[in-house]
C-alpha positions in Angstrom: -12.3 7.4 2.2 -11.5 6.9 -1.5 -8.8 3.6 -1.4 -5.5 4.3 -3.6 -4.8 2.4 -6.2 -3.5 -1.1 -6.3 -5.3 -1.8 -2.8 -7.6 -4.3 -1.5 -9.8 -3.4 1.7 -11.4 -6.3 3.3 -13.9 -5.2 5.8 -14.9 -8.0 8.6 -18.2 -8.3 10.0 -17.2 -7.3 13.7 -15.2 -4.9 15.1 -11.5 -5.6 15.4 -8.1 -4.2 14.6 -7.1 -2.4 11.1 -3.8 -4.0 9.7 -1.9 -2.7 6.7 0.0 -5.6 4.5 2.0 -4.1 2.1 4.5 -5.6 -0.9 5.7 -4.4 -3.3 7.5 -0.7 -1.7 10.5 -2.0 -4.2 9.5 -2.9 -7.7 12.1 -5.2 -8.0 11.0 -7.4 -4.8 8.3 -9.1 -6.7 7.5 -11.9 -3.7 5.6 -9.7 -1.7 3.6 -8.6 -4.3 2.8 -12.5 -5.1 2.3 -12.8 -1.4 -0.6 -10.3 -1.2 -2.3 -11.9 -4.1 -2.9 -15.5 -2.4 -3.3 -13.2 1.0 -6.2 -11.8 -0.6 -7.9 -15.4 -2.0 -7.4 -16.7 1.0 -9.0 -14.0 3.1 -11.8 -13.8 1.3 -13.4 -17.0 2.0 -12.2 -16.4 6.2 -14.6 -14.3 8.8 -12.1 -11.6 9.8 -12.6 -8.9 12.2 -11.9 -5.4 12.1 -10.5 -4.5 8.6 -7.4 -5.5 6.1 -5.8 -3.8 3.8 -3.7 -5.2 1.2 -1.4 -2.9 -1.0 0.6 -2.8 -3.7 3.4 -0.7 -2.4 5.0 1.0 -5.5 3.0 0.0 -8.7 5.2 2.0 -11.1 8.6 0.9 -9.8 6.7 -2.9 -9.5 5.8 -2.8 -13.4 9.1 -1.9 -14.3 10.5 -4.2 -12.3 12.9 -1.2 -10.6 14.0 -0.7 -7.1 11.9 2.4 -7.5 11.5 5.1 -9.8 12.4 8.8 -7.9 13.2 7.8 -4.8 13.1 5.6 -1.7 9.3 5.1 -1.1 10.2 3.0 2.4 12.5 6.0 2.9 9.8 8.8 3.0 6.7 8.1 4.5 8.0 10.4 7.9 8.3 13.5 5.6 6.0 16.3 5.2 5.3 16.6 1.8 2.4 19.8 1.9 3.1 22.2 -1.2 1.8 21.5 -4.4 1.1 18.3 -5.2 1.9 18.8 -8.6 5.6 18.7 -8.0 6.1 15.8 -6.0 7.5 12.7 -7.9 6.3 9.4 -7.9 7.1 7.9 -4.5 6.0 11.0 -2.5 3.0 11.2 -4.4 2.3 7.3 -3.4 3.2 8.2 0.1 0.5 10.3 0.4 -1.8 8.3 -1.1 -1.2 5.7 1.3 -0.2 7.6 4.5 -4.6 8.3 5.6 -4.2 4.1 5.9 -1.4 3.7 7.4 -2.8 5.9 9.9 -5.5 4.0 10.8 -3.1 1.1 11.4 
C-alpha cells in the first residue's frame, strides 16, 4: 500500500496491533501536529510491535492554519464518497486517502 502523504509508518519487528495516531484533522489545532512529531523521535529509537502510523490529519487546512478548508474532515470519514474523484474537495479527497489505514486499525 502506497502511504498518503504527511504519514509516518513505523513497522515493529514482531507481530502486534496496527494503531493509527492522528493530529492535525483541524489545521488550526496545531498541538497535535507537534505531538506526532516528538511521537515519531521517540518511537524510533523504541522496539514496537505490530505497526504505527502517524498522520498529519489535514495538511492543507494545517498550513494555513484553518479549521479546514471545504469541509469537516473529522465529520466525513463515514460517507461514501465513490464517483469521480476529480470532484471531491479537499477533505473528502484526504478521507480517502486515509480511510485503507484506518481500516487496518
Amino acid at each position: 500500500m502506497k502511504l498518503p502523504s504527511h504519514t509516518n509508518h513505523i513497522k515493529g519487528k514482531s507481530k502486534g496491533p496496527t494503531v493509527v495516531i492522528m493530529g492535525g484533522l483541524h489545521g488550526n489545532e496545531p498541538l497535535g501536529v507537534l505531538l506526532i512529531e516528538k511521537l515519531k523521535k521517540l518511537l524510533e529509537k523504541e522496539e514496537i510491535k505490530g505497526e504505527i502510523y502517524l498522520i498529519l490529519g489535514n495538511p492543507q487546512a494545517y498550513k494555513a492554519n484553518k479549521r479546514f478548508i471545504d469541509c469537516d474532515l473529522n465529520r466525513i470519514f463515514h460517507l461514501n464518497f465513490g464517483g469521480n474523484a476529480k470532484k471531491l474537495n479537499t477533505e473528502e479527497k484526504r478521507a480517502l486517502e486515509i480511510a485503507p489505514i484506518l481500516k487496518k486499525a
